[in-house]
C-alpha positions as CSV (number, residue, x, y, z in Angstrom):
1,X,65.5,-3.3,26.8
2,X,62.7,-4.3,24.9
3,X,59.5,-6.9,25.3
4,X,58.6,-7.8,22.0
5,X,55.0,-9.5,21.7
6,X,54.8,-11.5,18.1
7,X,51.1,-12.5,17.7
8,X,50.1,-14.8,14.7
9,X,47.9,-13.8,11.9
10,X,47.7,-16.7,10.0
11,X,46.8,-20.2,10.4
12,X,49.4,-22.3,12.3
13,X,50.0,-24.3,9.4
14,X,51.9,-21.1,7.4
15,X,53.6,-20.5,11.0
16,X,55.0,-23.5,10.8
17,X,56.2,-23.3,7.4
18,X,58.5,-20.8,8.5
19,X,59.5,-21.9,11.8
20,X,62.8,-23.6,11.0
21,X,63.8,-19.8,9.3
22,X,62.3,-17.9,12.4
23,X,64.5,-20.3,14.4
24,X,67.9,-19.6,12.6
25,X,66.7,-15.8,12.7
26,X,66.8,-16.0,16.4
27,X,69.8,-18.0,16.4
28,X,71.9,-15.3,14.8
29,X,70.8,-12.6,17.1
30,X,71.2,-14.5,20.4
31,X,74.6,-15.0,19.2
32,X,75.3,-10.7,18.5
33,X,73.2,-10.1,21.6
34,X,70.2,-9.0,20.3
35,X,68.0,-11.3,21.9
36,X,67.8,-12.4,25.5
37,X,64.9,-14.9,26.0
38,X,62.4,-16.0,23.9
39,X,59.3,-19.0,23.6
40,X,56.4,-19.3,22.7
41,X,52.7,-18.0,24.3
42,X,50.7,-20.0,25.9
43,X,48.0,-21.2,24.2
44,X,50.1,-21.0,20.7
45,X,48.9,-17.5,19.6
46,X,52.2,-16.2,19.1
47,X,55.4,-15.7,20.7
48,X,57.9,-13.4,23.5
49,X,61.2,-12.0,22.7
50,X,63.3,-9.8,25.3
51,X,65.7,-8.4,23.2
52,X,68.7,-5.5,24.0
53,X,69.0,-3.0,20.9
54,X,70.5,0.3,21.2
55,X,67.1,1.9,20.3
56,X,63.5,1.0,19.1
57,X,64.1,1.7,15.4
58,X,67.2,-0.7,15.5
59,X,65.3,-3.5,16.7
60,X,61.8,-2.9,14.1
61,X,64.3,-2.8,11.2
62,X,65.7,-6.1,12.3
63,X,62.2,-7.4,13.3
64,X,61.4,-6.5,9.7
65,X,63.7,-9.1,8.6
66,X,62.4,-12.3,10.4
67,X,60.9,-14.7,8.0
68,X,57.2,-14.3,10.3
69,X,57.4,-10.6,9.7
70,X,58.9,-11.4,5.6
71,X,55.9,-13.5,4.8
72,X,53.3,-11.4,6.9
73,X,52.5,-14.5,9.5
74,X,52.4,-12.3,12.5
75,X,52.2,-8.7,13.7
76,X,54.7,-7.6,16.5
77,X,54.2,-5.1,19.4
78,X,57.9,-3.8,20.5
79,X,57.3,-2.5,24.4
80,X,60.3,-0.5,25.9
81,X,61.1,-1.2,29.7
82,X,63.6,0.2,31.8
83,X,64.4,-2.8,34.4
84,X,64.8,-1.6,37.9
85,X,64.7,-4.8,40.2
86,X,66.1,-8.3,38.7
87,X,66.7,-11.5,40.3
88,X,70.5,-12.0,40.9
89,X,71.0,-14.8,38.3
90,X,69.9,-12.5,35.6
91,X,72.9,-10.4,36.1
92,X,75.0,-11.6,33.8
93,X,72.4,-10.9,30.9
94,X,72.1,-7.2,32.0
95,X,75.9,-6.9,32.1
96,X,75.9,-8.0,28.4
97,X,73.1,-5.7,27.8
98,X,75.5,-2.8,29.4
99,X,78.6,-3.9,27.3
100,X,76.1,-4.3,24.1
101,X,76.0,0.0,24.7
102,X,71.7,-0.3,25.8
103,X,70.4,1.9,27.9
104,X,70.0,-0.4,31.2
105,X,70.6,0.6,34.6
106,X,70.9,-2.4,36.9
């Protein structure tokens, strides 16, 4: 599993711009998986992604292709974490984790 820290680099105005893409970016790899949770920080600096890729070069190459990262509106951080403890609703994410062949060990 994988924390991915997006921090803006440009005026929230270009963010913006691009949110409705960034959106359908994340839409498309909740639905294969990819992505777990995601928001935004708190103040509006940039945003959170747990994600479930087979490896960390998987997930920068698709990183690469989110319209924030295409037009150069903010830099990610991709931090690898190996959950060991996990409240028991989260289960079910972990499992599909498992099935989507990452390395987690509940």
């Amino acid at each position: 599993m994988f924390i991915v820290l997006l921090r803006y680099v440009q005026p929230l105005e270009h963010v913006d711009a691009l949110l409705g893409a960034h959106r359908e970016f994340l839409a498309r790899h909740y639905a294969s998986g990819r992505f777990l949770l995601s928001g935004r920080k708190q103040p509006r600096t940039g945003g959170v992604i747990l994600a479930s890729s087979a490896n960390q070069q998987e997930l920068e190459a698709l990183l690469a292709q989110d319209p924030f990262a295409e037009a150069g509106v903010a830099a990610y951080e991709v931090i690898p974490f190996q959950p060991t403890q996990y409240h028991p609703d989260i289960a079910r994410l972990l499992e599909s984790a498992i099935a989507a062949g990452t390395d987690v060990n509940p």
